[in-house]
C-alpha positions as CSV (number, residue, x, y, z in Angstrom):
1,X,-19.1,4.1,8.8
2,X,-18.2,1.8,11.4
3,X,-20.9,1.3,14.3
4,X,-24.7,2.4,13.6
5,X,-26.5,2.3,16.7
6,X,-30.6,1.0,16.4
7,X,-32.6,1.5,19.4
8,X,-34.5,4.9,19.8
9,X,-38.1,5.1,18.1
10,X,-37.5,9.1,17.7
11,X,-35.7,11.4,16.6
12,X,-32.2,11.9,18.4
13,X,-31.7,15.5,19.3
14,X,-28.2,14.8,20.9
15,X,-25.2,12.2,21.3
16,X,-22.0,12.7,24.0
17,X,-19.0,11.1,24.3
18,X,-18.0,9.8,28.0
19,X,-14.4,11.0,29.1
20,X,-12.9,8.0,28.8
21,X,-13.9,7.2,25.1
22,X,-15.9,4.1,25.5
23,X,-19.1,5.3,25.7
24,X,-21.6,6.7,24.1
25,X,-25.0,8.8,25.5
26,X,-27.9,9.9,23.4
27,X,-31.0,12.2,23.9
28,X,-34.3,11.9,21.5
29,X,-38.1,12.5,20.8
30,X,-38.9,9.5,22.3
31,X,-38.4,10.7,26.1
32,X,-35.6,8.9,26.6
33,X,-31.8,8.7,26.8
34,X,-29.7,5.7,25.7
35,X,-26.4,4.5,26.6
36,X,-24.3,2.6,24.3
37,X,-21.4,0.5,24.7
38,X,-19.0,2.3,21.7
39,X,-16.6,-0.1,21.3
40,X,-18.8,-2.9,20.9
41,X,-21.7,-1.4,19.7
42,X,-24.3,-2.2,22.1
43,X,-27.1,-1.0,24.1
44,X,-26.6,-1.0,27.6
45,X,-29.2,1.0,29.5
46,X,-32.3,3.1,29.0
47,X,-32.6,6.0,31.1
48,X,-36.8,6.8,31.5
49,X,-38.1,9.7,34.0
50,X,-38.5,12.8,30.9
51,X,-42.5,14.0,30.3
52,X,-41.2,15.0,27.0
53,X,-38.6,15.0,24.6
54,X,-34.6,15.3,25.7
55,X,-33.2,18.2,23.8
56,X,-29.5,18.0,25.4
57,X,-27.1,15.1,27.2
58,X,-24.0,15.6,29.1
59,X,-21.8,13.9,30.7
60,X,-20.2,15.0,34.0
61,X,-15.5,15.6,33.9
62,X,-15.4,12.4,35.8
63,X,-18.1,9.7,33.9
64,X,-20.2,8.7,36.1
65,X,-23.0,11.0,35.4
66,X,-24.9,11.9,33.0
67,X,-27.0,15.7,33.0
68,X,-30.2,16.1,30.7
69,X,-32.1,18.9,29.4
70,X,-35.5,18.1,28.3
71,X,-38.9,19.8,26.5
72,X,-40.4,19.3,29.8
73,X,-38.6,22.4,31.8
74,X,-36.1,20.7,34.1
75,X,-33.1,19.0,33.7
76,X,-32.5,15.3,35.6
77,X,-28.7,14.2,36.7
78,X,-28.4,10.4,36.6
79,X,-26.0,7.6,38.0
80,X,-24.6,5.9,35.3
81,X,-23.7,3.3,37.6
82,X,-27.0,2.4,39.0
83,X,-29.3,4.0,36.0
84,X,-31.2,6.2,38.2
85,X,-32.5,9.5,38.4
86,X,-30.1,11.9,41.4
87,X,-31.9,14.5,41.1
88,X,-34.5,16.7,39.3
89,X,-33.5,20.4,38.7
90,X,-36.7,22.3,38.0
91,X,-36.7,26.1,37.5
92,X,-37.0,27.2,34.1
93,X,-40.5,28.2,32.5
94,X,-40.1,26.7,29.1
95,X,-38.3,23.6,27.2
96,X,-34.2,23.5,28.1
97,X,-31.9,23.5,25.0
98,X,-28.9,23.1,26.2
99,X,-26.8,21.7,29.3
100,X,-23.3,21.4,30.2
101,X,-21.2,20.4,33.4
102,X,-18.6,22.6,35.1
103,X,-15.0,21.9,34.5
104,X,-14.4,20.7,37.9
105,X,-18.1,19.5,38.0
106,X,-19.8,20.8,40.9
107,X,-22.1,22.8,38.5
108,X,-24.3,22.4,35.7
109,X,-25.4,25.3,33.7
110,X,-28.4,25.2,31.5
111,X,-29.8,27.2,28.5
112,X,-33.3,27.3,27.3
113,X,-36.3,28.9,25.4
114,X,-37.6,30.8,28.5
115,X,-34.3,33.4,27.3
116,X,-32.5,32.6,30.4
117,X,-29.2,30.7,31.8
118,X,-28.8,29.0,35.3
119,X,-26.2,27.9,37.0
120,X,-27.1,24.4,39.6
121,X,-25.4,23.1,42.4
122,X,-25.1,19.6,41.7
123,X,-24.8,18.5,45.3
124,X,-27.7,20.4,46.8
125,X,-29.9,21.0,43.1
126,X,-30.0,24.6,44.1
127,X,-30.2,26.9,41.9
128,X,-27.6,29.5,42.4
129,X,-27.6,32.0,39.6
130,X,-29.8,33.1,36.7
131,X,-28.1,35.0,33.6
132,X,-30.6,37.3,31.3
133,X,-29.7,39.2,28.5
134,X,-31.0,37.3,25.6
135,X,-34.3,38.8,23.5
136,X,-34.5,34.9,22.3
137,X,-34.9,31.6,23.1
138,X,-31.0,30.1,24.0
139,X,-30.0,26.7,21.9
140,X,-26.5,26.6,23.1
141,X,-24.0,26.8,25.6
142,X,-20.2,25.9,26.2
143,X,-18.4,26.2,29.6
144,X,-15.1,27.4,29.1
145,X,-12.1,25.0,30.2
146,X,-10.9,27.9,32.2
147,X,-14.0,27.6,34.2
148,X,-14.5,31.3,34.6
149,X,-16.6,32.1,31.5
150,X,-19.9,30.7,29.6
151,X,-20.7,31.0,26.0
152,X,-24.4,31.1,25.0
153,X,-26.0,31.6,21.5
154,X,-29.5,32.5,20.8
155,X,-32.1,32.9,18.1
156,X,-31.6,37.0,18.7
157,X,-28.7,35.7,16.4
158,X,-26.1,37.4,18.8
159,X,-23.8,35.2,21.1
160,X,-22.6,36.1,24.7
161,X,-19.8,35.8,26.8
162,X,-20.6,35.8,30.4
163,X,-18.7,36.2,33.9
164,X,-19.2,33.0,36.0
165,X,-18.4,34.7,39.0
166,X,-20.6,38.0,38.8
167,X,-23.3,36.8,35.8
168,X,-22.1,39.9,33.9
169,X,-21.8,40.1,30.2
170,X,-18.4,40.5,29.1
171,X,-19.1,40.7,25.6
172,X,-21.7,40.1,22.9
173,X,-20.1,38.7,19.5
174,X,-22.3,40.0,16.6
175,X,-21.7,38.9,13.2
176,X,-24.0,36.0,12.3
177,X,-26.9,36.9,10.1
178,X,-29.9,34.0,11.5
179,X,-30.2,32.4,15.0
180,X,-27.1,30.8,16.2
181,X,-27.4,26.8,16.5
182,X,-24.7,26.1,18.3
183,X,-21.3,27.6,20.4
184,X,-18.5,25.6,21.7
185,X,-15.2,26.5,23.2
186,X,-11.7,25.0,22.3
187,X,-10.0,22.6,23.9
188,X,-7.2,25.9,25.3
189,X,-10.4,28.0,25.7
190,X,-8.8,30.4,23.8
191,X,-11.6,30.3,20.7
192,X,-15.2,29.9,20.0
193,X,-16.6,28.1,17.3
194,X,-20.1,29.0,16.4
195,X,-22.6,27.7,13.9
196,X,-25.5,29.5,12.3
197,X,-28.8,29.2,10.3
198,X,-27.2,31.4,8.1
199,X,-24.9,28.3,6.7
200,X,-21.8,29.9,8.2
201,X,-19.2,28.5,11.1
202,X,-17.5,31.7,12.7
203,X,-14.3,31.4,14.8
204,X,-13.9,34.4,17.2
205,X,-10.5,35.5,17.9
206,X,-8.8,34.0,21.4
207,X,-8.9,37.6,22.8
208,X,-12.4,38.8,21.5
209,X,-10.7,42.2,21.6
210,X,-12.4,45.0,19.3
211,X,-9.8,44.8,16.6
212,X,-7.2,41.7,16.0
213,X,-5.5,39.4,13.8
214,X,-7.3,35.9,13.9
215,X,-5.0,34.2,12.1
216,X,-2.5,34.2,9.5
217,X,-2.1,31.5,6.7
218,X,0.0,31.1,3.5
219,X,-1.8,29.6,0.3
220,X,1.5,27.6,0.0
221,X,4.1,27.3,3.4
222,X,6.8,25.5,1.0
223,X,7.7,27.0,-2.0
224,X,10.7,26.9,-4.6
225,X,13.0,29.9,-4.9
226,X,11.7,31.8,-7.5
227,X,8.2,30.9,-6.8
228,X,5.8,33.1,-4.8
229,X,3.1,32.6,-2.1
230,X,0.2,34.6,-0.8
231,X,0.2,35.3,3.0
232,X,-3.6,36.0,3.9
233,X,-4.4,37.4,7.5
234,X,-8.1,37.5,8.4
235,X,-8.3,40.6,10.5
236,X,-11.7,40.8,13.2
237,X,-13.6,43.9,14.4
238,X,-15.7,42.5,17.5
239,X,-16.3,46.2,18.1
240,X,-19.7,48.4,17.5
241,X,-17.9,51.5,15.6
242,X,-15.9,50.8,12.2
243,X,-12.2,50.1,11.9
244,X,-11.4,52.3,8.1
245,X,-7.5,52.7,6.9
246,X,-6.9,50.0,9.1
247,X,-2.9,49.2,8.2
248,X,-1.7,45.9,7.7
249,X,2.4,45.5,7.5
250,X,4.3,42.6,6.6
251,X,7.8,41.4,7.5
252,X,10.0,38.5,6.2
253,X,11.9,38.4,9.4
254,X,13.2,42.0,10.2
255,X,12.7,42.6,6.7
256,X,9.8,44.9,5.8
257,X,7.8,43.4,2.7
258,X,4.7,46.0,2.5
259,X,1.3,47.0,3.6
260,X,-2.1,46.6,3.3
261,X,-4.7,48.9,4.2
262,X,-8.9,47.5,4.9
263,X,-11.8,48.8,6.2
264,X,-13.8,47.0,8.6
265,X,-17.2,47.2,9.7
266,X,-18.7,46.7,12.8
267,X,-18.4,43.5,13.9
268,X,-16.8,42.5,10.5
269,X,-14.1,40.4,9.3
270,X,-12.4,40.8,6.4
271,X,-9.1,39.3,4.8
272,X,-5.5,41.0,4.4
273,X,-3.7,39.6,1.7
274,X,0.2,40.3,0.8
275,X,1.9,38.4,-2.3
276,X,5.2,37.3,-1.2
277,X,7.8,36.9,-4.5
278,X,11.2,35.1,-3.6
279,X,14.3,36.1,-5.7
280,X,17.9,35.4,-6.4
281,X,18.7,36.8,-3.2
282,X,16.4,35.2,-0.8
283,X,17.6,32.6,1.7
284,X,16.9,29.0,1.0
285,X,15.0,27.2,4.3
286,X,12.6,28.7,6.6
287,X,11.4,32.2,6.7
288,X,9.0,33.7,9.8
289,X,6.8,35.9,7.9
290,X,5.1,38.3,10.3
291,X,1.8,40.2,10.3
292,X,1.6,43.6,12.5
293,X,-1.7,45.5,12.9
294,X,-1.3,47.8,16.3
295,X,-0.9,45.9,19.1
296,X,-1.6,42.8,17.3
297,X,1.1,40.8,15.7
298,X,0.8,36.8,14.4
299,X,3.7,35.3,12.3
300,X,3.7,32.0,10.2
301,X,6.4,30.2,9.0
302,X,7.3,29.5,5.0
303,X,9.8,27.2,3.7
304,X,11.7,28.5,0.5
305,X,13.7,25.4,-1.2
306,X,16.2,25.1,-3.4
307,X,15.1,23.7,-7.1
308,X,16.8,20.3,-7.2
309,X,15.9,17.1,-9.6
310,X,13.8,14.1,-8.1
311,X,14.6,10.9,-10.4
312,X,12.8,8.0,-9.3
313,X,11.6,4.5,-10.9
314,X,8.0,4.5,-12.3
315,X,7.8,1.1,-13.4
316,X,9.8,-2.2,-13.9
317,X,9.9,-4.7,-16.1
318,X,11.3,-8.2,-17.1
319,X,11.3,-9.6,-21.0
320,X,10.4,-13.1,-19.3
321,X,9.8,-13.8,-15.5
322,X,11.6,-17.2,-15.9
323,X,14.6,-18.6,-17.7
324,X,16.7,-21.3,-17.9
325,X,20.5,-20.9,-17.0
326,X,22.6,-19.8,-19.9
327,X,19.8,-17.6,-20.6
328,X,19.9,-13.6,-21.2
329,X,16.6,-11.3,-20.0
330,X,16.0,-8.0,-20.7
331,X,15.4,-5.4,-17.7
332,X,13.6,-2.5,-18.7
333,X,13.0,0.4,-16.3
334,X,11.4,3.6,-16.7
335,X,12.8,6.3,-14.6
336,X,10.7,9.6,-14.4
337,X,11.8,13.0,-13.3
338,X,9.1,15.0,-11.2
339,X,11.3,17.3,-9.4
340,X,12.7,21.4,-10.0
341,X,15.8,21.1,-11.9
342,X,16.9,18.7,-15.4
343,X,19.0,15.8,-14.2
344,X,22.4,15.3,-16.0
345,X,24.3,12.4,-15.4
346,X,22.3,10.8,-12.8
347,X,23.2,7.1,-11.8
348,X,20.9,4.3,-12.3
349,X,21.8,1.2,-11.1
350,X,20.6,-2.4,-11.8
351,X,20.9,-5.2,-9.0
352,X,20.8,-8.8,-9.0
353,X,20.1,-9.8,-5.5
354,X,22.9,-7.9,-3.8
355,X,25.2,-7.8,-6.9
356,X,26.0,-4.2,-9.0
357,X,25.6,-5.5,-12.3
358,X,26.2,-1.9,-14.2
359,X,25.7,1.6,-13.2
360,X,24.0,4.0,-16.5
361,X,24.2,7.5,-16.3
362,X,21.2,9.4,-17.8
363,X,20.1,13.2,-18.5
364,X,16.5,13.7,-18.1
365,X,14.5,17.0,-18.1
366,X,11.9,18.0,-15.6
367,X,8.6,16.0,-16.1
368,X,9.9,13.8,-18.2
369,X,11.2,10.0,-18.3
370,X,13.3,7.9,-20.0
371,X,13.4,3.8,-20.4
372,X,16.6,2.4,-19.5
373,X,17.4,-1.4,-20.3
374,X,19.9,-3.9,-19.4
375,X,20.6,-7.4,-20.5
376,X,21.2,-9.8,-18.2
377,X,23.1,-12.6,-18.9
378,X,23.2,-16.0,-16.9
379,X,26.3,-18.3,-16.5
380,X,26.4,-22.0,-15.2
381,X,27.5,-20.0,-11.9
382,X,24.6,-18.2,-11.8
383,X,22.4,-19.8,-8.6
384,X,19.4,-22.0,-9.8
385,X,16.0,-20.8,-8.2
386,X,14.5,-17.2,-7.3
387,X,16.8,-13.9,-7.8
388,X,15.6,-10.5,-7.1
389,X,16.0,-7.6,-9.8
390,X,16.0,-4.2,-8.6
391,X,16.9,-0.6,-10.3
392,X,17.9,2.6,-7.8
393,X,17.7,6.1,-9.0
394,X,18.7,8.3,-6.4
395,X,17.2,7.4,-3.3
396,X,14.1,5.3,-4.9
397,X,14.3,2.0,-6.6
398,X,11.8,-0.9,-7.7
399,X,12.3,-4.3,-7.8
400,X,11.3,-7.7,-8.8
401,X,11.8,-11.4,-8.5
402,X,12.8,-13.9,-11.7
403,X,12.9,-17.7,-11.5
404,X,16.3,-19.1,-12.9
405,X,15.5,-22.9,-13.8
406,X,18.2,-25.2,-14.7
407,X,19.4,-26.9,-17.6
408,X,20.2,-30.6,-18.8
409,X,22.9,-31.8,-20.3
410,X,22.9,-34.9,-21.7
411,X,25.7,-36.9,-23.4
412,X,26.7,-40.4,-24.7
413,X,28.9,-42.1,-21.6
414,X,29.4,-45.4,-23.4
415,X,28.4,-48.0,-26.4
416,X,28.9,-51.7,-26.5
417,X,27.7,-54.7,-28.4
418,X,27.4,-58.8,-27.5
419,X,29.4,-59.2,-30.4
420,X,31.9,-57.0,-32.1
421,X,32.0,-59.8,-35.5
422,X,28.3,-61.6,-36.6
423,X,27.4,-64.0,-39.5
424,X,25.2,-62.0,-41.8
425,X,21.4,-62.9,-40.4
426,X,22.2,-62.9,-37.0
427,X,21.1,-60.5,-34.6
428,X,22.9,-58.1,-31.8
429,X,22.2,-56.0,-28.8
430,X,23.9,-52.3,-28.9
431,X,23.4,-50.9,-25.2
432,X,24.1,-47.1,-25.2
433,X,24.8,-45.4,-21.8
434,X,23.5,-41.9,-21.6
435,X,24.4,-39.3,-18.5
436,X,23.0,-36.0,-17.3
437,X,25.4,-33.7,-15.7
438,X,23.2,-30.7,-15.9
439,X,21.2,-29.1,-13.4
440,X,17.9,-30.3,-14.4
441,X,16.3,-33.3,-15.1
442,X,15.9,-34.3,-18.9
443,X,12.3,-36.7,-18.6
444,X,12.1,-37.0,-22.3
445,X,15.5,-38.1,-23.9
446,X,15.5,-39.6,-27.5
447,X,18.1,-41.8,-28.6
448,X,18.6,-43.2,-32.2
449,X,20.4,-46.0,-33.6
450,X,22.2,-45.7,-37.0
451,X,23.9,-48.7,-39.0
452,X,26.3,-46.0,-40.7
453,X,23.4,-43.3,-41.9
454,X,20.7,-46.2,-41.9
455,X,18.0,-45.7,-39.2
456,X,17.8,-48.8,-37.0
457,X,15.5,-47.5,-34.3
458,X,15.0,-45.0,-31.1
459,X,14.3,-45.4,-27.7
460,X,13.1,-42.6,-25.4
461,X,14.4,-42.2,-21.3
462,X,14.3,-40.7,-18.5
463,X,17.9,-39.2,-17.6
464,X,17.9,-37.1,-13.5
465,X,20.5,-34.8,-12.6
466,X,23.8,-36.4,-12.0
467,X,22.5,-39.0,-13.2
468,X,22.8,-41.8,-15.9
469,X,20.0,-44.3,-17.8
470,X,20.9,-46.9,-20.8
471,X,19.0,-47.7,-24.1
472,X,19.0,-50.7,-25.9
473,X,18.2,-51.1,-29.5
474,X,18.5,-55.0,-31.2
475,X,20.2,-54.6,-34.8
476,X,19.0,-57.6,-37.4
477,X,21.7,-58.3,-40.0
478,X,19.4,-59.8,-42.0
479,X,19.4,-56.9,-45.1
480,X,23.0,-55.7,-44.8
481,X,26.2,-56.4,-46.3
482,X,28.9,-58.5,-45.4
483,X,31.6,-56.7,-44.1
484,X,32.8,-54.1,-41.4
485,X,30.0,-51.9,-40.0
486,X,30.0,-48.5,-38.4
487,X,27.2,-48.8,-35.3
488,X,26.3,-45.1,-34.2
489,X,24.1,-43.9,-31.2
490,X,23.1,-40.1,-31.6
491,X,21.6,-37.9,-28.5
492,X,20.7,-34.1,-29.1
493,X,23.7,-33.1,-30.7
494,X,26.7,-35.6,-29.0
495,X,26.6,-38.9,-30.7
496,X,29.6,-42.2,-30.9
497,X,30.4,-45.2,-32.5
498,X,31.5,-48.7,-32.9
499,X,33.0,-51.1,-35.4
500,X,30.9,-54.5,-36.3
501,X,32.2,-56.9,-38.6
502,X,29.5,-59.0,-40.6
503,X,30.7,-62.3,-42.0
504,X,29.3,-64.2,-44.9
505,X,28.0,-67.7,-44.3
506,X,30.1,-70.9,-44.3
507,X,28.8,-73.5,-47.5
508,X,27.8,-76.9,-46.0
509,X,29.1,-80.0,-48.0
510,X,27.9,-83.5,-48.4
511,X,30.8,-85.4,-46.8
512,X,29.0,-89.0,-46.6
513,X,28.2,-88.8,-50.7
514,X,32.2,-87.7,-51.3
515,X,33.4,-90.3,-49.3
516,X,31.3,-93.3,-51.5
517,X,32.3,-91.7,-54.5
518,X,35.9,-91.3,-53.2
519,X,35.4,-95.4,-52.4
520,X,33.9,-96.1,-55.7
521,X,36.7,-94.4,-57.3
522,X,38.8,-96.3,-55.2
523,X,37.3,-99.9,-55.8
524,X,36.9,-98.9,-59.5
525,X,40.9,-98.5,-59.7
526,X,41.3,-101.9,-57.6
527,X,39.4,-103.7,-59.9
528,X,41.1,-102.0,-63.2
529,X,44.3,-102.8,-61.6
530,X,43.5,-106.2,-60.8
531,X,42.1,-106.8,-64.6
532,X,45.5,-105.6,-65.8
533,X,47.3,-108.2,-63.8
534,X,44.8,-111.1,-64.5
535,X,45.5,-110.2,-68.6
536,X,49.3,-110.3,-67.7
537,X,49.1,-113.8,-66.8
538,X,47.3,-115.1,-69.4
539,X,49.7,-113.6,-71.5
540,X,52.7,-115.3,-69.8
């Protein structure tokens, strides 16, 4: 529902379009007529000058007036422009039902309970012609487009064609079994629609002739070959006297199929109905089947097609909707097969952006489907960011979008020391230089220290694309050995190494105490020496 329209306090007995489409007019219980704004939805004017209830509204060919029929006998023509009453048209002796404007509209016609139809002048209000004929009440009418004829139903459940020009019946349709509600003509004029008490909608034929074909359908107007269709004509009797053995003949073309032979009833209708069975030897493409009854003739047209596969992709599917580069991902498709015929060796194909990456050629039988899978694999040429995965079958395909994220790589670029030879106990700096020439960032890099397969520490970093960082871990010589050390730096799976010597302490001597014992020796030999001489010369 779109628009619902609040105003009236009654019931509302009728709505009309204007010409144009952007207007709406309604007729209720309340005595009065509304006109809406249908685009927007909103009231624009009240028309008030009815005694009683509107039964009908109408607008007139060109818009700008409106014609209504009310409970209170007359009918009043208003200026849309202005919202006032042109003219009052009084003449019938009980409530009017129904009124409509003239093609060209000069004239308004009206129909109502007192069994009677008029024709107005809308320029003078005259009346100009009264049609009787009905034993009841009339609650419809429907100028023709032609301008020539007027449809009216009535409660005496019969409706009535009539002559404009002379107000002669033409012809009275019977068929309806309870009062007729409502009769409207089709846009060509060539049909009337009418609706019923009796919960039935009758469509009489564009001739109203005594006996015709109304129309001609097919239950199905494409078929395969092979397959069959039923062509049903609906055959009309408008006539008073039965219509029995009536013959029915059927053609594919020039081709006679068969017959059908019905009995109608007065004013009956009854359906025709021929089974149409294609075979090896009928044509593929379109056939003009053709219904005959005496003069009458209608033709439809049917399609006969050849039975041919229909592969197309049901669903797709990816194992992961991201990896990184270097990566494989599975991409499953299910291809189904909803045509006529088996498919043998039918392509599918799998896409990567714009890229073939394999064609797979499949059998699969009719209403049936298959899962087809491909692995994907990434190189470091494959473009970081979003790709788009598609699968074709035929002239159908799916697709999908993945996100290809890089990948770091990370690698030892250098190791040095302060010192390349230590005394044991002394400490020294190793600096480790570590590069990223991957195509991510790495934001969490561990690297260890080793003093041969001795832990000495780690140190985590931040390496970016293209990039390098250093790490520097202090080595205490404290607990080692004397002697040549292998330094090694490890990242993820690279790692290198250096050579460190460690030296053993130098031992500190007492130099002051050696040299007074050195001069004790000495004067302790001077004065030995001297005793020796000082004994010598005593001797002598």
């Amino acid at each position: 529902m779109l628009i619902t329209f609040l105003g009236h306090s009654d019931t509302v007995t009728s709505v009309a379009w204007s010409p144009d489409g952007t207007k709406l007019a309604s007729g209720s219980l309340d005595k009065t007529i509304k006109i809406w704004d249908a685009v927007k939805g909103v009231h624009i004017e009240t028309l008030m000058g009815h005694e009683w209830w509107v039964n009908s509204v109408a607008w007139s060919p060109d818009g700008t007036k409106i014609a209504s029929g009310s409970a209170d006998h007359t009918i009043i023509i208003w200026d849309i422009a202005t919202g006032t009453s042109l003219e009052t048209l009084i003449g019938h002796t009980d409530q009017v039902n129904s009124v409509v404007w003239s093609p060209n509209g000069r004239y308004i016609a009206s129909g109502s309970s007192d069994k009677t139809m008029k024709i107005w002048d809308v320029g003078t209000g005259k009346n100009l012609k009264n049609f009787t004929g009905h034993n009841d009440r009339i609650t419809s009418i429907s100028w023709n487009p032609d301008g020539e004829t007027i449809a009216s139903g009535s409660w005496d459940k019969t409706i009535k064609i009539w002559d404009v020009a002379t107000g002669t019946i033409i012809k009275t349709l019977i068929g309806h079994r309870d009062i007729i509600t409502s009769v409207q003509w089709s846009p060509d004029g060539k049909e009337l629609a009418s609706g019923s008490a009796d919960q039935t909608i009758k469509i009489w034929g564009e001739t109203l002739s005594d006996n015709s074909i109304y129309r001609v359908v097919a239950e199905k107007s494409k078929i395969l070959i092979g397959d069959s269709t039923t062509i049903i004509a609906t055959i009309i009797n408008n006539g008073a006297a039965s219509a029995n053995n009536t013959v029915i003949k059927f053609y594919d073309g020039s081709k006679f199929l068969g017959t059908n032979t019905i009995n109608l009833g007065p004013h009956d209708v009854e359906n025709s109905v021929y089974r149409w069975v294609t075979g090896i030897s009928t044509n593929l493409g379109e056939h003009n089947i053709i219904v005959i009854m005496n003069n009458s003739e209608k033709n439809i047209s049917v399609f006969v097609n050849p039975r041919i596969p229909n592969l197309y992709v049901s669903s797709l599917n990816c194992s992961k909707n991201e990896i990184t580069i270097g990566d494989n991902i599975s991409i499953n498709a299910i291809i189904a097969n909803n045509g006529t015929a088996n498919a043998s060796n039918a392509d599918v194909k799998f896409y990567v952006d714009t890229i073939l990456l394999t064609s797979k050629s499949v059998n699969i039988t009719m209403n049936d489907a298959r899962n087809i899978s491909y692995q994907w694999q990434t190189t470091n040429k494959t473009l970081i960011g979003w790709h788009n995965i598609s699968v074709e079958s035929g002239t159908n395909w799916e697709n999908l979008s993945i996100f290809v994220k890089g990948k770091p790589n990370i690698f030892i670029a250098n190791i040095t020391v302060n010192k390349k030879e230590i005394i044991h106990g002394e400490s020294i700096a190793i600096l480790a230089t570590v590069a990223n020439n991957g195509t991510a960032d790495a934001p969490n890099v561990t690297i260890i220290f080793y003093d041969g397969d001795y832990f000495i520490g780690s140190k985590n970093i931040s390496v970016y694309t293209q990039n390098s960082n250093w790490a520097i871990s202090v080595w205490d010589t404290k607990n080692v050995t004397s002697g040549k050390h292998i330094l090694k730096v490890v990242v993820g799976t690279d790692s290198k190494e250096i050579n460190v010597i460690v030296k053993s302490p130098i031992k500190s001597y007492n130099f002051e105490g050696v040299f007074i014992f050195i001069v004790i020796i000495i004067l302790f030999l001077i004065g030995i020496l001297n005793l020796k001489k000082g004994i010598k010369r005593e001797k002598d």
